[in-house]
Every structure is written in C-alpha cells, then in structure tokens.
N, C-alpha and C positions, 0 to 999 in steps of 0.2 A: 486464471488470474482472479484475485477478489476484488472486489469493489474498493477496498481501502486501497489497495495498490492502485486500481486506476485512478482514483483521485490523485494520490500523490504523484503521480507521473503527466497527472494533466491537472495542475494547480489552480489553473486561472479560470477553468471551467468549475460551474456551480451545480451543485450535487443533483440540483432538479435536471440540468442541461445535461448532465452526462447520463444520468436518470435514462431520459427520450431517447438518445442518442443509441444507449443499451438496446431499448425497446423496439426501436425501430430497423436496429442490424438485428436481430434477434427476429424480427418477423420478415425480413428479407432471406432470412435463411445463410448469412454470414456468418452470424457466429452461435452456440449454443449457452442456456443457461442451466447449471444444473446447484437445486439447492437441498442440500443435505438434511434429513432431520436430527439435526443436533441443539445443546440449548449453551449458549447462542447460537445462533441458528447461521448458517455457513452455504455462502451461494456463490459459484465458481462459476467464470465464462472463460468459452474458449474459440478457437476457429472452428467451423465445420470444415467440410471437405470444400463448399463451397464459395466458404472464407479464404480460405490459403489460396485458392485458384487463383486470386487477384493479386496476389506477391508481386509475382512480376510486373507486371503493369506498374505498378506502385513506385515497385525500384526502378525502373526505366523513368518515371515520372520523378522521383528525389534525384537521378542523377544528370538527369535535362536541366532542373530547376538549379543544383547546386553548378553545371556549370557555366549557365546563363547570370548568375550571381556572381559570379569570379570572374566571366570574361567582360573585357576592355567595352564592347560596342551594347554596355546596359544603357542608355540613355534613356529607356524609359522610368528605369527608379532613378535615377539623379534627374527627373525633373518633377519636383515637387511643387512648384507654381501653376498657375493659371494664368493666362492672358489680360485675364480682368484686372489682376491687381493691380493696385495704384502705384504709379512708378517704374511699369515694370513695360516696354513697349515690344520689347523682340518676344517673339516663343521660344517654346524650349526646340531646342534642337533633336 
C-alpha cells in the first residue's frame, strides 16, 4: 500500500504521526518497506510474514470490542461523569 492511501484511510492522523508509526512497525519487523527507483519516486508497505501472524489476535480483539459496544451491560461508556461534579451526588452505576 502507498503512503497516499494510508493517509486517506487514516485522515485524522498527521503525516508526521503516521510518519513514526511506519517507522517504528517497520523496525519491529511487522511490516516492510520497499521504494522503487522511479521519478517520482514510489514507496510500497506491506505485511511481513510477521505482520499477518497478528491477524487473528486483532480480529478476536475487533469482535470482543464490537460486541461489548452492542451489548445491554456497557455501563462503563454511558458513564461519562465524575463524582466531583457539581450537582451531581450519586456515581455512576
């Protein structure tokens, strides 16, 4: 994948932030970089073998996450207060 696609797939990240982020999966051995000599000059990342080994994990971990987000007993994201605030005497449940 190029660098212009993973911007655009991670918008809200800042080109320096995704920068690091490359650099540091990249010397962990997740993923590889590989840049062409061409002009413009053309730099692919992918998964090693390394990379993909964590799939699963991942997915198990997106489908904990999404069904703890759907079910009934989340009471810890609907409590968005603090005890401190003013007016506010009970805790969250």
């Amino acid at each position: 994948m190029r660098f212009s696609e993973l911007e655009r797939r991670f918008p809200d990240t800042t080109r320096k932030m995704l920068t690091q982020q490359l650099r540091e999966l990249e010397a962990d051995g997740m993923i590889r970089r590989e840049v062409y000599a061409e002009v413009p000059s053309r730099v692919e990342y992918s998964y090693t073998e390394r990379g993909r080994s964590i799939n699963p994990v991942l997915d198990l971990m997106y489908d904990w996450g999404k069904d703890f987000v759907q079910s009934e007993d989340n009471s810890v994201l609907e409590c968005s207060r603090t005890v401190e605030e003013p007016g506010e005497n009970e805790p969250c449940r």
